[in-house]
N, C-alpha and C positions, 0 to 999 in steps of 0.2 A: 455320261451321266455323272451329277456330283455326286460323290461317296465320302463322307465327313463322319466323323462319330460327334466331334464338338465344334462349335465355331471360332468358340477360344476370346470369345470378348467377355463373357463377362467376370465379375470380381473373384477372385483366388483369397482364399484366408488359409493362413498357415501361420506355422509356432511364432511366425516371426511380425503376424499383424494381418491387413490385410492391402491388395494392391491391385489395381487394374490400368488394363491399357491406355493411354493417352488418348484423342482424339486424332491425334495421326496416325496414329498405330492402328487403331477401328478402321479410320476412311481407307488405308492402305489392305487392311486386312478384308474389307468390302469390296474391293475392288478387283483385288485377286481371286473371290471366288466369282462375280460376276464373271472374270475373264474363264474362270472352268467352265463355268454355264454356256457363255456364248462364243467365249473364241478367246483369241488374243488380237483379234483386227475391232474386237468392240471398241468405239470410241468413246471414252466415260472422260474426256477431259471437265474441268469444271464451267468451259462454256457451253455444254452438251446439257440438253435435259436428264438426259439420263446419272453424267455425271452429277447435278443436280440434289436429282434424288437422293443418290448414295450420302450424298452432303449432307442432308437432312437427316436420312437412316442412322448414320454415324456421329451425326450430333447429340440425337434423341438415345442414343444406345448410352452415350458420354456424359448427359445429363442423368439417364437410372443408374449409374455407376457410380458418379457426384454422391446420390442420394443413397445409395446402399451404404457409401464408404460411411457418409455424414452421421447416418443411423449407427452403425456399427461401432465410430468413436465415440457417439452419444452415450454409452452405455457406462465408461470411464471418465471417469471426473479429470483426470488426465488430460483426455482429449479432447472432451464435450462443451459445448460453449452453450453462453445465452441461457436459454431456459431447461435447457437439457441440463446442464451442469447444475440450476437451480436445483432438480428433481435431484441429482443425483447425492447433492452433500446433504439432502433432505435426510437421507438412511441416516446419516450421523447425527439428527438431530439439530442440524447446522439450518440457516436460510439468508439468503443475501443481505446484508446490513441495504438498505432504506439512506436515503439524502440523511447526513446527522448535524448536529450542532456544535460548535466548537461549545469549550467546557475550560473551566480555569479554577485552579484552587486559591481561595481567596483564603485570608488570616481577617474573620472577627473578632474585634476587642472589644470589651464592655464590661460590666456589673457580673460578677461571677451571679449565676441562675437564671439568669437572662433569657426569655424566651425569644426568640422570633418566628414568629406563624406567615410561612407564603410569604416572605423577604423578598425586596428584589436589590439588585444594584445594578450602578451604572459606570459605563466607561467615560471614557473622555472623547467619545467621538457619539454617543447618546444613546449606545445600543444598552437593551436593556437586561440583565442576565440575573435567570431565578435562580433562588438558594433550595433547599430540602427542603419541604413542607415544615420539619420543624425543626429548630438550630436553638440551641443551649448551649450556653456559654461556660465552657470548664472552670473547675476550681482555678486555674493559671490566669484568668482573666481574657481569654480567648481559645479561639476554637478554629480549626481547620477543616474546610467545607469548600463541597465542588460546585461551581455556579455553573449553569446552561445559558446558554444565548439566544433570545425569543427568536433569532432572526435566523433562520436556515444557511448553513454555505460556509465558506471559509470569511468567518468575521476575525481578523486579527486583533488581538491585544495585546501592548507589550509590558513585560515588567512595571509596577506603579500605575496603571493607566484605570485599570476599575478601583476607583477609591471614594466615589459616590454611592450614600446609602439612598436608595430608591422609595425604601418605606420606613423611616422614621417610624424609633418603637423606643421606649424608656430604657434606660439602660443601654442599649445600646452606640457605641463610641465612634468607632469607624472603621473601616471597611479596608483593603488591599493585596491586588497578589502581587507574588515577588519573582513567580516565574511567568513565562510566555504563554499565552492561551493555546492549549492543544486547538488545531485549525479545524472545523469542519468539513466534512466532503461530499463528494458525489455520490449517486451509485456506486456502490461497489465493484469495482471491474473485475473481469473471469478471475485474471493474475491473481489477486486478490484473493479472493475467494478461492480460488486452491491451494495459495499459503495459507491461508487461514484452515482452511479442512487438515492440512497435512500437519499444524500443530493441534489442532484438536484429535487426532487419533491417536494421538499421545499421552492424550490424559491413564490411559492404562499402562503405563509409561513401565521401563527399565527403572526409573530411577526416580525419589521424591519430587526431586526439580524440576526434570522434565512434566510429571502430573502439575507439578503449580504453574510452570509457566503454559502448557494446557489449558490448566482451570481461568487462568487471568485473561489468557487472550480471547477470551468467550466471553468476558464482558463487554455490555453496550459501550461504545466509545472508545475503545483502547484501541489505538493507529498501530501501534509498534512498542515493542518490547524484548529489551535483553535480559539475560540472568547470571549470578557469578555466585560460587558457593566458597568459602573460605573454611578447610577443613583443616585448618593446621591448629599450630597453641599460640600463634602470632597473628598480628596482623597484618596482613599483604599488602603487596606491592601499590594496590591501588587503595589503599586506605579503611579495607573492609577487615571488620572484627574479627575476632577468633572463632569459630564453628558458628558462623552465620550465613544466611544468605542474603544476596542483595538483587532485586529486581528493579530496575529500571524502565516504567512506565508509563508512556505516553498516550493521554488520552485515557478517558474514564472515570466514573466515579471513584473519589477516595475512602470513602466508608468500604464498599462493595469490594474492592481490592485488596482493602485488609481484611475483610471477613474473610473471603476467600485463602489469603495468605495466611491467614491464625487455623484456617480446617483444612490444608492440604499440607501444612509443614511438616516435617517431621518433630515429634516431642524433645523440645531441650534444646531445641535449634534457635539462636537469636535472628533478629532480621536487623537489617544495617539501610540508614537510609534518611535523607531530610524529611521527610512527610511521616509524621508520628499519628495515629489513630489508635486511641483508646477502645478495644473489643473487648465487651463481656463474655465470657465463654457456659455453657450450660449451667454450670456449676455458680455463675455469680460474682465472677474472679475478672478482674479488668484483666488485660492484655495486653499493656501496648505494642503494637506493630507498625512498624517502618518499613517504606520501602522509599525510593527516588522519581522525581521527575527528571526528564531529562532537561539538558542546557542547550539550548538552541546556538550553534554556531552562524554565524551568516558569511557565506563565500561570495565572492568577488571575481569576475572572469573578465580578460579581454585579449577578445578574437581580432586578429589583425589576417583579412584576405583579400586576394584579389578577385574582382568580380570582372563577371564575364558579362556578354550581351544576354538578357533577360535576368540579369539580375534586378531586384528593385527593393526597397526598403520594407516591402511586405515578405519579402524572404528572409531579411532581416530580425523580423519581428519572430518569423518561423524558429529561427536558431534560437533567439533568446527563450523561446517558451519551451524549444528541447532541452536547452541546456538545464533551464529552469525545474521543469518536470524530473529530471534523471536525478538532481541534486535534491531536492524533497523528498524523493522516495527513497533514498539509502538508510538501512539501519543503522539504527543506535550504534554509534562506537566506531562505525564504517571509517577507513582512511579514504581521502579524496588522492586518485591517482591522475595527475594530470593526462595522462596519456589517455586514458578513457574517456573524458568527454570529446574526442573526438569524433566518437563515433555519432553521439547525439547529435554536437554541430553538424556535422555533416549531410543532414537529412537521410538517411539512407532512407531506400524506397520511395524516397519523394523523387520524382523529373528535377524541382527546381534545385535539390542538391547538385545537379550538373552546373551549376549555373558563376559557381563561386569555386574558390581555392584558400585554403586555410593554410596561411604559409607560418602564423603563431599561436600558440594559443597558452596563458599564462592564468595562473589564481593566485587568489590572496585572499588573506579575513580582514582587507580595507582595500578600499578602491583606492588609495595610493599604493598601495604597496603590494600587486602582483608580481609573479614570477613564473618560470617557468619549473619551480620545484613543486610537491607533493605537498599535504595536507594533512599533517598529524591529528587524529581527534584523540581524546578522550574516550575513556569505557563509558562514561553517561553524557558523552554530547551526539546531537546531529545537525546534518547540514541542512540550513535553511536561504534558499535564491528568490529573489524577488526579478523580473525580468530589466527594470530597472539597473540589477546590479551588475548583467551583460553588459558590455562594451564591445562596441564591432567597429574597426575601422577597417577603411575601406582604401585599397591603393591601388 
């Protein structure tokens, strides 16, 4: 007769997470108690009905296992994915950013008092991008304002390129921005969204900086953002002021950033930074506040491999959009190590990464001039790939 206290499949949770047996591990551990039941002459091979069964038993045990595990990382934003991890950074007050609009800070000029109501401009390629409901033109004769893009999605613009006024208004002169249009994006991916929760629980921070950059990267639109504090009686190595801070931000309204940055700094603290924004504070008292956009780098790559049988020019296409992808998503200030896009090109986890051999692989910030050296950035640049700017040759 069996005598079993457990049968020992299902999930174990301990100090260390939680874990259960494989699908081998069940069919094998089914099969040894069948063999207490019935014998050791039982035939359970899996051309046997009976082996069969157990197949099934032990599948179906491996799928409520799947789902306990799945449930159980649902509960950490850590481990929880999809709509579970929605629920969960919900406790923070957090929710997935929505498809967004690329955003550019334009420089209007015109008639000091200038109103503009519901403005638009336009690029050089016809898209059309709205200003603030209302825009006043500073005593300086211009003013610094963030424009939206009617058009969803990564609309690019580059330096000079929107310098069309959209709605002619008096006084009003002309229009243009002088940095790159923060890009638009998708859905927010998990990744995403658990850096973003893991700087937002910050805002209760150790430290002032850490609460501002907290407070900033909680605004609509901001992709990325670094921060530097210069606490000496000099100016630093990187050209920031004496007891200032400087944030470097990508993406977002520029009003909202400075507000944000004039109520979370600490008193007496300057801010350092090309993007100047006039804040009035409770009291009635302008403020101006600085902080930086960042400078878009653009990298250059060319992959030299040998292709094997099934390779094709749509595997091709695959490399350029990982390399492409890795090189967008790096922070502000990031060094490009050459040795790491190897791993992109590579496909890993894809089949057809089998398919090729990457015997070079070189960059450059011009497509003449790669190498097989490193990439120095800048504390306010990042890297920006077009797939375009991939090269693969092929030998």
């Amino acid at each position: 007769m069996l005598n079993i206290e457990t049968v020992g499949l299902a999930p174990v949770i301990t100090e260390k997470g939680i874990s259960a047996p494989d699908y081998p591990a069940i069919l094998d551990r089914l099969k040894a108690l069948f063999r207490l039941i019935y014998g050791d002459d039982i035939y359970i091979d899996p051309d046997s009905k009976d082996g069969q069964m157990l197949a099934i038993y032990a599948l179906a045990i491996h799928d409520a296992n799947n789902a306990v595990i799945t449930a159980y990382n649902s509960l950490s934003p850590s481990t929880s994915s999809g709509q579970a991890l929605s629920n969960n950074v919900a406790i923070n007050g957090l929710s997935r950013n929505a498809e967004s609009h690329s955003t550019v800070d334009v420089i209007i000029t015109g008639q000091v008092g200038t109103v503009i109501k519901n403005g638009m401009v336009r690029d050089s390629a016809g898209n059309s991008w709205s200003l603030p409901a209302s825009v006043v033109i500073g005593t300086h004769g211009y003013i610094i304002v963030t424009a939206v893009c009617l058009k969803p999605g990564a609309v690019i613009a580059l330096p000079g390129e929107v310098s069309q006024i959209g709605t002619p208004t008096r006084g009003w002169q002309s229009v243009t921005n002088t940095a790159m249009a923060t890009v638009g994006r998708n859905v927010e991916t998990d990744s995403d969204l658990r850096l973003r929760r893991r700087k937002s629980v910050s805002l209760p921070s150790r430290t002032v900086l850490e609460g501002v950059i907290g407070s900033v990267s909680q605004i609509a639109g901001v992709a990325r953002l670094t921060a530097f504090e210069n606490d000496t009686d000099v100016t630093d190595a990187r050209g920031i002021a004496p007891h200032s801070i400087a944030l470097i931000v990508d993406g977002g309204d520029a009003q909202r950033i400075a507000e944000v940055i004039a109520l979370k700094k600490t008193p007496g603290t300057g801010t350092f930074g090309n993007v100047e924004v006039n804040i009035t504070n409770a009291y009635g008292v302008i403020i101006p506040t600085r902080f930086s956009r960042p400078e878009s780098m653009p990298v250059f790559v060319r992959i030299t491999l040998e292709a094997f049988e099934g390779y094709t020019t749509l595997v091709g296409d695959k490399i350029r959009n990982a390399v492409t992808d890795y090189l967008n998503n790096l922070d502000i200030g990031t060094d490009i190590y050459r040795t790491k896009l190897f791993s992109p090109a590579n496909l890993q986890a894809d089949p057809e990464g089998g398919t090729f051999y990457i015997s070079r692989l070189e960059i450059g910030q011009a497509a003449g001039s790669v190498s097989e050296s490193n990439i120095t950035m800048k504390y306010n640049q990042f890297a920006t790939c077009q797939p375009d700017n991939v090269e693969i040759v092929t030998t």
